[in-house]
C-alpha atoms as one frame of an Amber mdcrd trajectory, in Angstrom:
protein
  12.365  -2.341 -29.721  10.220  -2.580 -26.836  11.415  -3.913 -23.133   9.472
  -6.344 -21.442   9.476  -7.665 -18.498   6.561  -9.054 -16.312   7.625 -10.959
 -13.547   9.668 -10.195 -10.264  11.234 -11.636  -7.219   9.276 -10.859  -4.101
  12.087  -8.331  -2.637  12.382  -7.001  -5.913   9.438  -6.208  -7.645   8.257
  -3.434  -9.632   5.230  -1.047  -9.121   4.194   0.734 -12.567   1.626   2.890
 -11.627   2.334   4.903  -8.395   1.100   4.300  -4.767  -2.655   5.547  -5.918
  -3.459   2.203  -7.521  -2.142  -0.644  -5.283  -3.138  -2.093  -2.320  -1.404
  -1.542   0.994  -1.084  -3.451   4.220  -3.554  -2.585   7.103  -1.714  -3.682
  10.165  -1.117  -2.152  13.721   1.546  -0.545  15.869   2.822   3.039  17.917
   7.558   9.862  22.550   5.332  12.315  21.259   5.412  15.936  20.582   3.824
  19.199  22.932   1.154  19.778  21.656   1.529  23.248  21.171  -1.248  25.771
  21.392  -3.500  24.322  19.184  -5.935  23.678  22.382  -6.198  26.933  22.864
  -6.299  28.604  19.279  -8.643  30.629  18.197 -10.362  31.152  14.995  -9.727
  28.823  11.536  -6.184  29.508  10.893  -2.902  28.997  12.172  -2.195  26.439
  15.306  -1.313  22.648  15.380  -3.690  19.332  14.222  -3.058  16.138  15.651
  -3.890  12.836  14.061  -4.109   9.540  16.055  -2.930   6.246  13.552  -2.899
   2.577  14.590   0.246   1.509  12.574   4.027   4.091  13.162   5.396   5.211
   9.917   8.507   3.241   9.088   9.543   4.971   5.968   9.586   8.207   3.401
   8.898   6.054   0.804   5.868   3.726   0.678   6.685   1.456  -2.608   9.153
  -1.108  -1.711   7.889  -4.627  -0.542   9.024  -3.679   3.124   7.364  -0.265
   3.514   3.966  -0.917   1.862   2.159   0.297   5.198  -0.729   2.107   5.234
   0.483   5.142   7.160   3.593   5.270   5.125   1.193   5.801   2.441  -0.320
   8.803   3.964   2.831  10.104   4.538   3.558   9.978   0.674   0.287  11.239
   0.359   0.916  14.955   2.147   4.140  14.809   0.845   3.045  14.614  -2.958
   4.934  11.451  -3.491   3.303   9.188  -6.316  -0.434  10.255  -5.819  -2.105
  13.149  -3.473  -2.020  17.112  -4.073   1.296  17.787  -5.733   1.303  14.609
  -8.066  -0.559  14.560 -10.699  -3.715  13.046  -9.119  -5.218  12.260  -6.166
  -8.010   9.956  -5.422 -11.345  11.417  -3.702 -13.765   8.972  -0.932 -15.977
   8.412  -4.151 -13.239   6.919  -5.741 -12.399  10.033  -8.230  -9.068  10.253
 -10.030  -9.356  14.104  -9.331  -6.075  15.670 -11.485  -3.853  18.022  -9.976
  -2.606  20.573 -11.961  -0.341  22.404  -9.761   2.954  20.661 -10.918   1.563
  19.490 -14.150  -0.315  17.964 -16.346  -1.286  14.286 -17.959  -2.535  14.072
 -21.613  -3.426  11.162 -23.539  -2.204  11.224 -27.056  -3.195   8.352 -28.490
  -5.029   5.211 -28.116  -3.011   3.133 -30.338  -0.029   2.918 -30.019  -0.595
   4.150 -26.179   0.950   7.430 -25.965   0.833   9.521 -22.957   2.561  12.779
 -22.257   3.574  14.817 -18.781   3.669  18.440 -18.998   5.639  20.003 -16.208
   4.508  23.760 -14.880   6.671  26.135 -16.335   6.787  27.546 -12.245   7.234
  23.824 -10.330   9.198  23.413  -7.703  10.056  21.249  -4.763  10.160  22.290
  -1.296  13.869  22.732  -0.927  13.088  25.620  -3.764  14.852  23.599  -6.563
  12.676  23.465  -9.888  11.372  20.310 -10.673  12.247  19.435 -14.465  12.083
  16.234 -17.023  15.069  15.104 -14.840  12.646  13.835 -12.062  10.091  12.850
 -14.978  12.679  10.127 -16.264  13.920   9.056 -12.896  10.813   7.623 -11.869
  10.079   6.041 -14.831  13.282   4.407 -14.360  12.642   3.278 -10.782   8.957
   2.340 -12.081   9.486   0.426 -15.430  12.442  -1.933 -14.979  14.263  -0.798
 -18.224  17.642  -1.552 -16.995  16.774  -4.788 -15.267  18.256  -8.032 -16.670
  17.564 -10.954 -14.336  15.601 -14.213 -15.449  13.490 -15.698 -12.364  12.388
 -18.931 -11.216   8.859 -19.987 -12.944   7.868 -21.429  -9.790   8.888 -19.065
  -7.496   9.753 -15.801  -8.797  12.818 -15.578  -7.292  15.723 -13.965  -9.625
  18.306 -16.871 -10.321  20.378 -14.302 -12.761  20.935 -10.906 -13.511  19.834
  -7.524 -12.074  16.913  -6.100 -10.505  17.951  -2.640  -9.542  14.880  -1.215
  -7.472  12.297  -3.006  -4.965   8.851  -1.830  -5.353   5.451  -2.836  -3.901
   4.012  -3.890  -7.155   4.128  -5.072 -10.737   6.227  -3.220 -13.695   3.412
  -4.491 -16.154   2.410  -1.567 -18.268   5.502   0.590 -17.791   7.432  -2.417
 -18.561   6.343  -2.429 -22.347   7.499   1.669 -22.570  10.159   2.798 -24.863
  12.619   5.208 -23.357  10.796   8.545 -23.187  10.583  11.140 -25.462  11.877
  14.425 -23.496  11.759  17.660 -24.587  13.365  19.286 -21.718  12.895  23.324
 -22.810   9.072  22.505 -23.059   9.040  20.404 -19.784   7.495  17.564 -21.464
   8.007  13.652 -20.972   6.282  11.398 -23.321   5.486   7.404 -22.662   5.227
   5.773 -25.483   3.656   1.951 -24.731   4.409  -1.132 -26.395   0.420  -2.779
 -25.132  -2.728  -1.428 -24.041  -2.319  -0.364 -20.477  -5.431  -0.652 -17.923
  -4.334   1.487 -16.042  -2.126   4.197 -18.144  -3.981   7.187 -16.363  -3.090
   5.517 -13.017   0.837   6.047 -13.722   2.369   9.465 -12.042   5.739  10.020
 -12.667   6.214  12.698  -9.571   8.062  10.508  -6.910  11.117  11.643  -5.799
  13.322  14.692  -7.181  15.962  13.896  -9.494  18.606  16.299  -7.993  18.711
  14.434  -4.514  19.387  11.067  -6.089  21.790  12.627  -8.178  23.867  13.833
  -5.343  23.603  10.625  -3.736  24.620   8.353  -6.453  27.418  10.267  -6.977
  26.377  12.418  -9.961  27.336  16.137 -10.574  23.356  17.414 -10.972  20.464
  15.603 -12.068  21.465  16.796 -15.937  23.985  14.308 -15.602  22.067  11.628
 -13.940  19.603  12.356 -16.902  22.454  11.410 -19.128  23.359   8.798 -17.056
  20.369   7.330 -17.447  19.844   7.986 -21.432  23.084   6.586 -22.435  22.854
   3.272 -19.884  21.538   0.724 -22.500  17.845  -1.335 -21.232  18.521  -4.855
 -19.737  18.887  -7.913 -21.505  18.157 -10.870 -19.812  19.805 -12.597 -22.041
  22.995 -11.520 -21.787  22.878 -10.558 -17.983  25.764  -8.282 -17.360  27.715
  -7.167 -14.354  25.781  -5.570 -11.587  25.894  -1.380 -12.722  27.309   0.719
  -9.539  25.502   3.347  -9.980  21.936   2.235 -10.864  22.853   0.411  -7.743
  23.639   3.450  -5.691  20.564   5.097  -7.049  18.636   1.850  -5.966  19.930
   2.058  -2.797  18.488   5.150  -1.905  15.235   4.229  -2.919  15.198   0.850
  -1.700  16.284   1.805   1.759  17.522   5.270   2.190  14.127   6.695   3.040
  13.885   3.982   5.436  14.001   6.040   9.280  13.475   5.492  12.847  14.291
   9.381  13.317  14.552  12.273  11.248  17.150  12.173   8.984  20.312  13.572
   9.099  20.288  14.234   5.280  17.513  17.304   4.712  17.041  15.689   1.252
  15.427  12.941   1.810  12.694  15.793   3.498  12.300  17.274  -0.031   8.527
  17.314  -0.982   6.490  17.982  -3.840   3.235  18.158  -1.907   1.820  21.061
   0.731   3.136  19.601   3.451   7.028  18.924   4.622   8.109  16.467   7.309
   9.205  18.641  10.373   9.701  15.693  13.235   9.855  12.372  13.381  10.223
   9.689  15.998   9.278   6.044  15.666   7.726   3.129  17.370   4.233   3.101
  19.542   4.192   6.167  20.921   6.204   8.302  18.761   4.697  10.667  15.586
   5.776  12.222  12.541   4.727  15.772  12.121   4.621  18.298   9.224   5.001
  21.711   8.371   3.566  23.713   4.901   5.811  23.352   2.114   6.832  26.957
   1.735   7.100  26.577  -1.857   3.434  25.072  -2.121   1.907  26.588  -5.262
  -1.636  25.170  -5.159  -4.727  26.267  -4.957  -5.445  23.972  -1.789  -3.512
  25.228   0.883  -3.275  24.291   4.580  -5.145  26.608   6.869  -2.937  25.734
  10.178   0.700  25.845  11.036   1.595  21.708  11.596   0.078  18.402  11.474
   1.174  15.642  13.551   0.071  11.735  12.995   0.563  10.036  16.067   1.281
   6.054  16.328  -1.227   4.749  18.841  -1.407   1.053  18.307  -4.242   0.659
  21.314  -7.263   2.073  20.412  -8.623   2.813  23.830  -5.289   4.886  24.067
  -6.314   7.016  21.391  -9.682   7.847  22.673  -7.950   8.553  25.882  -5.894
  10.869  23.694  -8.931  12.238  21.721 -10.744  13.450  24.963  -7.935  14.845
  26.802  -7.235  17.222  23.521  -3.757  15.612  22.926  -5.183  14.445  19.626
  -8.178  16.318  17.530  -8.841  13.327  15.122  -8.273   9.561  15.595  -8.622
   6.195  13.223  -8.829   3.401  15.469  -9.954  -0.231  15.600 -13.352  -0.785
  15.471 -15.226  -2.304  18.554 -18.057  -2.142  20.442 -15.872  -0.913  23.279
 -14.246   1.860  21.315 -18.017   3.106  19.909 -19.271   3.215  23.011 -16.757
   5.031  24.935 -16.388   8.030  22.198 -20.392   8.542  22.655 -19.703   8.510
  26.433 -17.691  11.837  26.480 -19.020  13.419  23.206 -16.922  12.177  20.729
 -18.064  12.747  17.392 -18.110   9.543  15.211 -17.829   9.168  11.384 -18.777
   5.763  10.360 -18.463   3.751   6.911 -16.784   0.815   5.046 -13.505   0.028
   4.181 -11.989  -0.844   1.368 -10.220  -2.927   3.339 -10.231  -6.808   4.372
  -8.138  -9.071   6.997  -7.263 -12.695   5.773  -5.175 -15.715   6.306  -2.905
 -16.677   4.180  -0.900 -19.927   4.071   2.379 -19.616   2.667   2.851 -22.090
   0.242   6.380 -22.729   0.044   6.762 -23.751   3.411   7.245 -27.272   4.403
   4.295 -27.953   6.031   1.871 -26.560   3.730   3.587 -27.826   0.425   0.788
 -30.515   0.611  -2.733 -29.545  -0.488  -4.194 -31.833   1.495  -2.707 -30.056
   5.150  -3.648 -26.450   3.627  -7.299 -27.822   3.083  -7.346 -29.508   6.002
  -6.327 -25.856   8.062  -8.396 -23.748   6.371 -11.471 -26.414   7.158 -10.176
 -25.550  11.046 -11.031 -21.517  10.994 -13.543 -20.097  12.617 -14.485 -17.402
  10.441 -18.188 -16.813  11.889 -16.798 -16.967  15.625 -13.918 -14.251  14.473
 -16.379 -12.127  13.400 -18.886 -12.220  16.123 -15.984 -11.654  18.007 -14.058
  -8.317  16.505 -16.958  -7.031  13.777 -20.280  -8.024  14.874 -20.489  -5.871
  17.772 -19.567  -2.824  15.651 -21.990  -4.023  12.880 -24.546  -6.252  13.764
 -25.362  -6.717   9.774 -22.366  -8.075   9.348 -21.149 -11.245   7.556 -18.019
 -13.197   7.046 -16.594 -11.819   3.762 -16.088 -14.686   1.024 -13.897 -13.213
  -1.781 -10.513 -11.955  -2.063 -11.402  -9.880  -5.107 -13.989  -8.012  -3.587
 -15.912  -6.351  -0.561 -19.440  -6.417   0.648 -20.531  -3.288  -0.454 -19.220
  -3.309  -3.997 -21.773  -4.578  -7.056 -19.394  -7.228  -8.095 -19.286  -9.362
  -4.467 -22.536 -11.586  -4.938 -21.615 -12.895  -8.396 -17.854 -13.690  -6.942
 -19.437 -15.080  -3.989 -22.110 -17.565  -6.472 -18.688 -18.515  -8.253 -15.293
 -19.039  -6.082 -16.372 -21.527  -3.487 -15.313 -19.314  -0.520 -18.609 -20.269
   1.196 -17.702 -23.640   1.242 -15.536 -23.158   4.704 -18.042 -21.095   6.434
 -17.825 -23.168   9.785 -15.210 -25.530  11.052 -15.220 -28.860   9.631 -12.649
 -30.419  12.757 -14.014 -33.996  11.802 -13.074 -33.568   7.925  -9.598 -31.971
   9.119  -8.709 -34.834  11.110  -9.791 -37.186   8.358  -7.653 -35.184   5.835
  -4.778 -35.247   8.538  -4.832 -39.419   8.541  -2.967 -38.863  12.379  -0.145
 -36.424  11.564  -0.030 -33.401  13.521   1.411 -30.665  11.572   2.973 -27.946
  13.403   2.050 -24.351  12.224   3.755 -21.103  12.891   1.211 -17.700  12.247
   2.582 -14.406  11.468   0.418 -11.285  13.044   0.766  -8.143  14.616   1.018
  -8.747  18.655   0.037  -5.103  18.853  -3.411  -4.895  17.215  -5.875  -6.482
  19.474  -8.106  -7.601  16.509  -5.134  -9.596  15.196  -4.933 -11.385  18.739
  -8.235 -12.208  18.746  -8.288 -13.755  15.602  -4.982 -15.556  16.265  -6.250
 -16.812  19.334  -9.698 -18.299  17.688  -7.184 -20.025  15.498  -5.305 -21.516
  17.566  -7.796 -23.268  19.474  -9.811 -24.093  16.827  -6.845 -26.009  14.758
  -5.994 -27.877  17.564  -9.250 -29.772  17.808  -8.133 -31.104  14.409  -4.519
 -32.041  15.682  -2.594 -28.572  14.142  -0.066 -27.714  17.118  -0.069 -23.563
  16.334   2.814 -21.771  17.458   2.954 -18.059  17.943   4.733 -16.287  15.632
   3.395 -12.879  16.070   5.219 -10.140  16.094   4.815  -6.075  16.399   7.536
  -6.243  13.750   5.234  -7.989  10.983   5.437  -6.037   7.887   9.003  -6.425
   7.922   9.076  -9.899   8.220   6.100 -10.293   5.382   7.748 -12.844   2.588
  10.829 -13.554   5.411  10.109 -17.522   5.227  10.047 -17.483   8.825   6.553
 -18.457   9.429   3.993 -20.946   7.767   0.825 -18.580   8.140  -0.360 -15.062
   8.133  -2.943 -12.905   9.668  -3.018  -9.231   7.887  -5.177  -6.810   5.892
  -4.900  -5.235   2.836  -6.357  -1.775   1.675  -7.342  -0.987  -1.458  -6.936
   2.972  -3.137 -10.360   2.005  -4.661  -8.770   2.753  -8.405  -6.978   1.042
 -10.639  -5.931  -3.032 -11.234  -2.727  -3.178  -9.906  -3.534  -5.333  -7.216
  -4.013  -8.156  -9.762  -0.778  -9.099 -10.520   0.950  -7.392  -7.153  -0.626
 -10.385  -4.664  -1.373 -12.927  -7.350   1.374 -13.158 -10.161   4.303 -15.240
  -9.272   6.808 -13.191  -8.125   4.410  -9.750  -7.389   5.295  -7.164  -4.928
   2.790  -8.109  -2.672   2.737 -12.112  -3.181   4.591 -12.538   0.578   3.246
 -16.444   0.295   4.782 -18.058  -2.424   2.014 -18.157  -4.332   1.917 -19.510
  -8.572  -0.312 -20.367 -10.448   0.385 -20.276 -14.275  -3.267 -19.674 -14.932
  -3.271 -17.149 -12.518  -0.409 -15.849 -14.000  -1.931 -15.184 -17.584  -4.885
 -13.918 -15.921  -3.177 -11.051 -14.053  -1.035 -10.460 -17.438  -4.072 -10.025
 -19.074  -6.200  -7.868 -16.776  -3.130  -5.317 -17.488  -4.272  -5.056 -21.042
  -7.828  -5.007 -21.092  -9.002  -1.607 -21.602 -12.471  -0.078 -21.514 -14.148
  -3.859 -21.010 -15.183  -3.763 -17.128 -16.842  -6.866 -17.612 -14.094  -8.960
 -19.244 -11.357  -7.659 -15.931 -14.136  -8.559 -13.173 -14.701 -12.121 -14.987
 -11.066 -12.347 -14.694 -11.210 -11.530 -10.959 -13.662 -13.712  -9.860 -11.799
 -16.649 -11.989  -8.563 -15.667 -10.280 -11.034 -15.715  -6.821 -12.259 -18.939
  -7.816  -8.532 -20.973  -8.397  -6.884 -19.197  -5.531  -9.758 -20.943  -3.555
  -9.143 -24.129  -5.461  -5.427 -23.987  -4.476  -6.439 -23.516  -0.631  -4.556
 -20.373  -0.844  -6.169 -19.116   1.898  -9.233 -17.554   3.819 -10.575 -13.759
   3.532 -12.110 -13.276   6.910 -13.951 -10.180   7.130 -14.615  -6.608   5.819
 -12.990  -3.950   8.235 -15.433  -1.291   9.537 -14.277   1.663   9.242 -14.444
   4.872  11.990 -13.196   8.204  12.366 -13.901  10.537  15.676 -12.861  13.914
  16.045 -13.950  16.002  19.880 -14.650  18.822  18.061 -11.843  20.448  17.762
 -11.526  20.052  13.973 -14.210  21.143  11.159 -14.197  19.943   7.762 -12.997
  15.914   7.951 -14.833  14.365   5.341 -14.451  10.273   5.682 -12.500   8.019
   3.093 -12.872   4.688   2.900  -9.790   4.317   1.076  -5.782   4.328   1.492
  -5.249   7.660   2.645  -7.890   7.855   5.439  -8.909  11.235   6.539  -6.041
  12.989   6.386  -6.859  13.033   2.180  -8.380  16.691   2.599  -6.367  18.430
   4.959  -6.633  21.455   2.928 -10.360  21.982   3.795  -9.474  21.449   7.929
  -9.532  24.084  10.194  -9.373  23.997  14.096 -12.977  25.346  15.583 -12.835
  28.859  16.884
């Protein structure tokens, strides 16, 4: 019998295919380590690389609601957590699902039924020197798939109103949630997914997340044989017969839903275990502090690092990181775009690597707050923003070609943005429309909190332009920002919100984690039922590209229909590196530059 389940609380959702295939937030924030003797190194190997990022890392983990951040992505990313060298796959700046083989491989065994199966190296192993097995196979498809959940949920809201949802990820289960407990062969190494639909994005799922023996030990288990066990004899939810919360699929939950959660490194050495090249070494948090790494001395690959550490800095201000970049404290830096920061990298030398993002800021109005419950005030708002005067201000000057974007499905530069454009209406609130606000307003003068991040200057701007702008109309805007933001995503504590989202450039996932009631990554309240069997259906559409993007530009179209919002613009991207660092190759995506680290080496 197969388990389903599609939709989850906010706090509580599921992610079915790994970190590789949703979007992430694109936000801002950011002690610091020597710098070591990288400066002076000579030759391509050994020495230290530093990396300059806008937003701190807040977490080990990347896949719960709260820790979706961009650099918490990267961090998974080195560390071979859910996508990057060490996983299965890893995604390339052309937008390759490149496998990796070092751990393991992926093999599709049939179309119908879906059957996929995950073939361990005989030789993997995770950094601590423990050997990975089928153990840490069926633990992440147990955090992934939502087998043992049994709540029901509010149609309206998503929010559970009985039962269990044991572990809080970024996403949507869909896909893994129509799985029958896997086949194991444990001798052989192999795990094998056997799926109840067709799954969009099957080849997206990667079941190497976090090791099986560490959760075990946590949880209270004797090894991860009998967490295994554990786990095999634990029967899957029924949501019909809700039952008493289990304490230990609660203790494992815990771990993952906040255990990896750190403002310093961790006392515990497990949660440092990594699957990936590189091993967390140091860690201290906020604006100013870093997380740095060290090769994973059991690293098997045929990539491997050419120097001795990395170190991502958090540098929320970007002319603070082109400070940084041309006094050698960092050798490689990812900062807000402006006409300011181009300019003063060309001044001293700076090298600049330019492109676009897969990435977009937006408002969002969260529907289930009081004073956006009518239509008629959310139209009214959005009719208020000054998209064309937000751009001019943060983008133009960077890119003088520039235009406000008009979809939330897609970006400029990809083939499918013109027909969304012709279709969803976006266009419609190009300029302010104050005098059709104040009609729509009949006298009242709503009060509006906006959620942003005080520590990206971009966001400020933007805020700012708001502000003003509303108040012609009669909105009173109060300042809600916050350099806490992420955290306080979904909180109900605000009525607006200013972020971005990034997009891995693979995959559907996004679909229903921002638009299906309930989803990972829908922080505004947002349902639609139509919506709803939209995103259910882009999960099962497989090898028809043109039946999923009619199905984004539809859910484009009533999402603008609902006044859901406003995407604002595309985010340039830029890298700079002072020459201290060959071989950073530019990625649009998720992971930034620090995707190839393998192929850097410090300039002799």
């Amino acid at each position: 019998m197969t388990h389903m389940m599609r939709r989850r609380g906010r706090a509580l959702a599921g992610l079915a295919i790994g970190t590789a295939a949703m979007v992430a937030l694109a936000g801002c924030t950011t002690s610091t380590p020597e710098t070591g003797e990288s400066g002076d190194t000579e030759g391509t190997t050994g020495g230290t690389i530093s990396v300059a990022q806008t937003n701190a890392a807040t977490a080990l983990n990347s896949s719960t609601p709260d820790t979706n951040l961009n650099t918490n992505g990267m961090v998974d990313y080195l560390m071979g957590m859910g996508t990057g060298p060490g996983s299965f796959f890893y995604v390339d700046p052309e937008f390759n699902v490149v496998p990796d083989e070092t751990n393991g491989t992926v093999e599709l065994v049939s179309e119908d039924p879906l059957v996929v199966t995950y073939t361990l190296d005989p030789e993997a192993v995770w950094s601590d020197g423990t050997p990975m097995t089928t153990n840490d196979l069926l633990l992440s498809w147990a955090i992934q798939s939502g087998y043992y959940d049994d709540a029901t949920f509010d149609e309206a809201t998503g929010e559970v109103t009985e039962g269990n949802v044991y572990f809080q990820l970024a996403g949507s289960t869909s896909g893994l949630d129509t799985t029958e407990f896997p086949e194991i062969d444990a001798e052989a190494g192999t795990l094998t997914l056997t799926y109840g639909e067709p799954f969009v994005d099957w080849n997206l799922v990667n079941l190497i997340t976090k090791p099986a023996h560490v959760f075990a030990e946590h949880a209270g288990f004797g090894s991860a044989e009998e967490l295994a066990t554990f786990l095999e004899e634990t029967p899957a939810g029924d949501p019909a017969a809700p039952a008493e919360p289990n304490e230990q699929l609660t203790a494992l939950a815990e771990l993952w839903n906040t255990g990896y959660n750190i403002t310093a490194m961790p006392e515990d050495e497990g949660l440092l275990v990594s699957a990936g090249m590189w091993v967390p070494k140091d860690f201290q948090a906020d604006d100013g502090g870093f997380i740095s790494f060290e090769p994973n001395p059991e690293w098997r690959g045929e990539m491997q690092p050419s120097f001795d550490e990395l170190i991502i800095r958090f540098i929320g201000d970007p002319n603070a990181q082109i400070t940084a970049l041309q006094n050698g404290e960092v050798h490689v830096i990812e900062p807000q775009p402006s006409a300011d920061t181009v300019s003063a990298i060309e001044a001293f030398g700076g090298t600049l690597i330019q492109g676009a993002q897969l990435s977009y800021d937006h408002l969002d109005l969260t529907m289930n707050s009081e004073v956006f419950s009518d239509p008629a005030v959310r139209e009214a708002f959005l009719l208020t923003i000054p998209r064309q005067q937000i751009l001019e201000s943060i983008v133009t000057p960077v890119d003088p070609e520039a235009e406000v974007l008009n979809s939330q499905q897609f970006v400029a530069n990809q083939p499918q943005y013109e027909d969304a454009v012709a279709a969803n209406g976006y266009s419609d609130f190009a300029e302010p429309d104050i005098e059709r606000a104040t009609e729509l307003l009949a006298g009242a003068t709503p009060t509006v909190s906006i959620l942003y991040n005080t520590a990206n200057p971009n966001r400020v701007d933007a805020f700012q332009l708001i502000q003003a702008s509303a108040a012609e109309a009669g909105f009173n805007v109060e300042d809600a920002g916050s350099p806490d933001w992420s955290s306080l995503l979904g909180s109900g504590g605000y009525d607006a919100s200013i972020f971005g989202w990034i997009s891995p450039g693979v995959g559907y996932a996004s679909l229903p984690q921002i638009w299906q009631t309930g989803g990972g990554g829908n922080y505004n309240g947002y349902s639609n039922p139509e919506v709803d069997a939209l995103a259910d259906e882009s999960q099962v559409t497989i090898g028809d590209e043109e039946r999923i993007t009619e199905i984004m530009i539809e859910i484009d179209r009533l999402s603008r229909e609902d006044f859901y919002g406003l995407p604002l613009f595309q985010t340039p991207g830029l890298v700079a590196t002072n020459g201290a660092v060959d071989g950073v190759v530019y990625n649009g995506g998720q992971t930034g530059a620090i995707w190839n680290t393998w192929e850097w080496t410090l300039a002799g």
